[in-house]
C-alpha positions in Angstrom: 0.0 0.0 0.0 0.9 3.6 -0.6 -0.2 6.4 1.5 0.2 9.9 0.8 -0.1 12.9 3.7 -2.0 16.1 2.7 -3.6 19.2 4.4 -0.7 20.6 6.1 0.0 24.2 6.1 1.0 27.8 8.5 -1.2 28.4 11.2 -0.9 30.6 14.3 -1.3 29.4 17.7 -4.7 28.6 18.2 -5.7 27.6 15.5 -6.7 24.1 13.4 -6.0 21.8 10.5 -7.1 18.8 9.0 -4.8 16.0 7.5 -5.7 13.7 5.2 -4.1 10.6 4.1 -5.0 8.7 1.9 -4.0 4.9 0.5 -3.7 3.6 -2.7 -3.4 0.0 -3.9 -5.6 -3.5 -4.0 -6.1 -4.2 -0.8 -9.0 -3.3 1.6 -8.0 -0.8 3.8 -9.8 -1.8 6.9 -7.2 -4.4 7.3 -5.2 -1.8 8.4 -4.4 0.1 11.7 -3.3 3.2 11.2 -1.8 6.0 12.6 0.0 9.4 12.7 3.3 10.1 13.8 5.8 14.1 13.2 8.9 15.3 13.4 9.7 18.2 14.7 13.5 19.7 13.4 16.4 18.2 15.1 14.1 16.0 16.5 13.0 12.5 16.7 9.8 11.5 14.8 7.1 10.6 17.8 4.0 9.3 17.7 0.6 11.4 17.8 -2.4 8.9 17.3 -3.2 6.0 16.3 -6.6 4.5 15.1 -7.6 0.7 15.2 -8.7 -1.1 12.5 -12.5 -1.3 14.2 -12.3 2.5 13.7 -13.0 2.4 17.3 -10.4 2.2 19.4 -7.9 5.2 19.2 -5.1 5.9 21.4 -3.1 9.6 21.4 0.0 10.9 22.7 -0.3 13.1 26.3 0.7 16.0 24.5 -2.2 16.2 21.7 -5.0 14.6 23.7 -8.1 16.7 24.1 -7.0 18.7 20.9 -6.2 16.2 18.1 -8.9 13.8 16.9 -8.0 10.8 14.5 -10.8 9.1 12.3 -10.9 7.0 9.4 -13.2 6.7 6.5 -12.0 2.8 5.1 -14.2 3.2 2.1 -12.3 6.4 0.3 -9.1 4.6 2.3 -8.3 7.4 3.9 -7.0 8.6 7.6 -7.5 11.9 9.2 -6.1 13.8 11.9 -7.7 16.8 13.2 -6.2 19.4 15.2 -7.0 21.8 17.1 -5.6 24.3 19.5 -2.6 24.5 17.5 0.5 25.6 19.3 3.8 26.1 18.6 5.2 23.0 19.7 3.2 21.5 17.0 5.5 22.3 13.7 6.7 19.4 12.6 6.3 16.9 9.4 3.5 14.9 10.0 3.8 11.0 9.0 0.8 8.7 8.5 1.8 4.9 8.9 -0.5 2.0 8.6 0.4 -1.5 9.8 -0.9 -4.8 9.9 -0.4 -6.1 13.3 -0.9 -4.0 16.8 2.1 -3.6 19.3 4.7 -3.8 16.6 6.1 -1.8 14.1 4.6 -0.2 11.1 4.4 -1.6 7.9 4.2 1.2 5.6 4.4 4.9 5.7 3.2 7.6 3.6 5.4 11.3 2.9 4.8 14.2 5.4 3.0 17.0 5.1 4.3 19.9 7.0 2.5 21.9 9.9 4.0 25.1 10.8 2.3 26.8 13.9 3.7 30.2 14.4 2.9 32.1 18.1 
């Protein structure tokens, strides 16, 4: 599968985006748990959310819970992350993965999209 990140963009601090990703290929997507991970500069990539293949169960990290919300939509085969309350801290290149299995690594990951929050 092939994922590709979208929706990025310059924001000031407070305010919101919406990421897309979307997958490409044969197979059904709701085989898939996916999630979103950034990279901030001269930083290491971290996870943000994550979204279980039920399209249920979602998990976030500390510092985006209450403001980021990841959903899924498996029949366009697409991911999104919505955020809200944007702050600084936030700029990074965001990373959509998808993998097969939970507790382990992921499969496949998309290309960023990059969210600059400026104060």
């Amino acid at each position: 599968v092939q994922l590709q990140a979208s929706g990025g963009g310059s924001v000031q601090a407070g305010g919101s985006l919406r990421l897309s990703c979307e997958a490409s290929g044969r197979t059904p997507f709701d085989i898939y748990n996916a999630g979103w991970f950034r990279q901030a500069p001269g930083k290491e990539r971290e996870f943000v959310a994550l979204i279980r293949r039920d399209g249920i169960v979602t998990d976030y990290s500390d510092v985006v819970k209450g403001r980021f919300t990841i959903s899924r939509d498996d029949a366009k085969k697409m991911v999104f992350l919505e955020m809200n309350s944007l702050k600084p801290e936030d700029t990074g290149v965001y990373l959509c993965a998808v993998r097969l299995v939970p507790g382990v690594g992921f499969d496949f990951w998309g290309q960023g999209t990059l969210v600059t929050v400026s104060s």
